[in-house]
C-alpha positions as CSV (number, residue, x, y, z in Angstrom):
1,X,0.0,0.0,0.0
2,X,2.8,2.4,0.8
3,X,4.6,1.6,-2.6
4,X,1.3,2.4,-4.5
5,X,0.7,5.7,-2.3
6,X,4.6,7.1,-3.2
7,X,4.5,6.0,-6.8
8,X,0.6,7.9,-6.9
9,X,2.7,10.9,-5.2
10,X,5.8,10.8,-7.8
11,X,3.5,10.7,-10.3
12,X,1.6,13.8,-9.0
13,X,4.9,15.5,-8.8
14,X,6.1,14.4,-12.2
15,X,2.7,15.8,-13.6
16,X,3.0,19.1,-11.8
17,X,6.6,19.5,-13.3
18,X,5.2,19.1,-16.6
19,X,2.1,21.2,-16.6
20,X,4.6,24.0,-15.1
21,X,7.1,23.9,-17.7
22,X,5.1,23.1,-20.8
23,X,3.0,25.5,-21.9
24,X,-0.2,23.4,-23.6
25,X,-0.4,20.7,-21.0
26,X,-3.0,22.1,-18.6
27,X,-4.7,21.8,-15.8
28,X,-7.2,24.1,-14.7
29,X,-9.5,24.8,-11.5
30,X,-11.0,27.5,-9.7
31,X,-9.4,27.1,-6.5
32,X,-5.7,25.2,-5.5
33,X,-7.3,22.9,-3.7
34,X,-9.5,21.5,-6.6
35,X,-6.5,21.8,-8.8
36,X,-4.6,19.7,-6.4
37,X,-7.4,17.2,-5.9
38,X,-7.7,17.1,-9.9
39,X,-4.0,16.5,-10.3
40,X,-4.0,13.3,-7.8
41,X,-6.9,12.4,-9.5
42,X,-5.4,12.5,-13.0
43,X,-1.7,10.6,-11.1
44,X,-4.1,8.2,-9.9
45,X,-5.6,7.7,-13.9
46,X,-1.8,8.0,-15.0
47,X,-0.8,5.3,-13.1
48,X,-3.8,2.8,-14.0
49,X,-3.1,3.4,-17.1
50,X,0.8,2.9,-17.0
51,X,0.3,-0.7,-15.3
52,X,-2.9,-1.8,-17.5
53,X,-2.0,-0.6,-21.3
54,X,1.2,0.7,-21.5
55,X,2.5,-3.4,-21.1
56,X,0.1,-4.4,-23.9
57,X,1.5,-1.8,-26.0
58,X,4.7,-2.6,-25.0
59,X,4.4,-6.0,-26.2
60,X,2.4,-5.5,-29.1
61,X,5.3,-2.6,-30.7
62,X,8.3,-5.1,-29.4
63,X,10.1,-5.1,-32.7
64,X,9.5,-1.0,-33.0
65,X,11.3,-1.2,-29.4
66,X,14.0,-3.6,-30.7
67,X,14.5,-1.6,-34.0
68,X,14.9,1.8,-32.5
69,X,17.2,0.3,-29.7
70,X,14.5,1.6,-27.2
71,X,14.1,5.5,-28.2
72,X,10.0,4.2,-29.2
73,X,9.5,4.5,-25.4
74,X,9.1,8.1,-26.0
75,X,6.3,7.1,-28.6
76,X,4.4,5.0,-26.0
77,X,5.3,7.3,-23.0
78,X,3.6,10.3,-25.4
79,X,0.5,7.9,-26.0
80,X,0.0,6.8,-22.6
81,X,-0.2,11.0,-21.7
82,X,-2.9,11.4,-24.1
83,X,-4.7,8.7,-23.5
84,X,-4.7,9.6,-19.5
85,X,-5.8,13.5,-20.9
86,X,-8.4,12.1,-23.2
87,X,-9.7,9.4,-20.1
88,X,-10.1,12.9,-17.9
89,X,-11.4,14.9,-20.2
90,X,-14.1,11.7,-20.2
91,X,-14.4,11.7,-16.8
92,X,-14.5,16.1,-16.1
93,X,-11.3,15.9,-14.8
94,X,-9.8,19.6,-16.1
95,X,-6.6,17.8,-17.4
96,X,-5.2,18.8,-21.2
97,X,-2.6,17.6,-23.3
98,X,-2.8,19.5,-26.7
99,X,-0.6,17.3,-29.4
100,X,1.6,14.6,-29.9
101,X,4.6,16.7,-29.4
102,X,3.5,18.3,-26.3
103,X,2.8,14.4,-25.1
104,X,6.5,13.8,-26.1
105,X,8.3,16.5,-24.6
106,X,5.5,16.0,-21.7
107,X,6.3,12.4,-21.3
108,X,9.7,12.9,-21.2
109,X,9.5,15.2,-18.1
110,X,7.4,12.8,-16.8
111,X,9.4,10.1,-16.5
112,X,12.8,11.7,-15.7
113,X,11.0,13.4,-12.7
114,X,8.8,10.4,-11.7
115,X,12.5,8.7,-11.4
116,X,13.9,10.8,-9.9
117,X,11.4,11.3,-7.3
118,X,10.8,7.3,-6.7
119,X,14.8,7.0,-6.4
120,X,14.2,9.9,-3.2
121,X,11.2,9.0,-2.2
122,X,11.1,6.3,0.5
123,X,8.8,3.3,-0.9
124,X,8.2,1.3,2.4
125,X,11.1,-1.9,1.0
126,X,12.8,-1.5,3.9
């Protein structure tokens, strides 16, 4: 439970990081706490997504992964973003990713924060 709650966190941070630095992934709410309810919300949706469909897509682009010795992460990292924007825009969560290039350059934040805050982050493996 802890390791599901600090990984939820991370990603929270690592989505924060992104929607500060890049200017069309958004997240919008009238006050900070409903913004900061949506965005552990939309980790939460990031993170179901990550461990349900992002290792069937994994699997299923294996020889894109093996041909471009690994650099189609960024691909599926981008896809897994805007599927996770186009899941809360389903669900009236006020999360936006506009483009496949903002999803690139968004997923790459992502994961280079999200690391670097699991690597800090105590995860209850003691």
């Amino acid at each position: 439970m802890m390791n599901f709650l600090v990984k939820t966190l991370a990603n929270a941070g690592a989505l924060a990081v992104a929607i500060w630095l890049v200017d069309n992934i958004t997240l919008t709410g009238d006050s900070t706490g409903k913004q900061a309810w949506t965005l552990l919300l939309v980790a939460l949706l990031f993170g179901v997504v990550n461990v349900f469909v992002k290792p069937l897509v994994k699997l299923l682009t294996l020889p894109l992964f093996i041909l471009t010795l690994g650099l189609f992460t960024l691909v599926v990292n981008a896809l897994m973003l805007l599927l996770t924007s186009w899941l809360a825009d389903k669900l009236d969560l006020s999360f936006h990713v506009e483009g496949f290039w903002t999803a690139v350059l968004g997923g790459l934040i992502i994961s280079v924060v999200s690391w670097a805050l699991n690597v800090v982050l105590p995860d209850g493996r003691d």
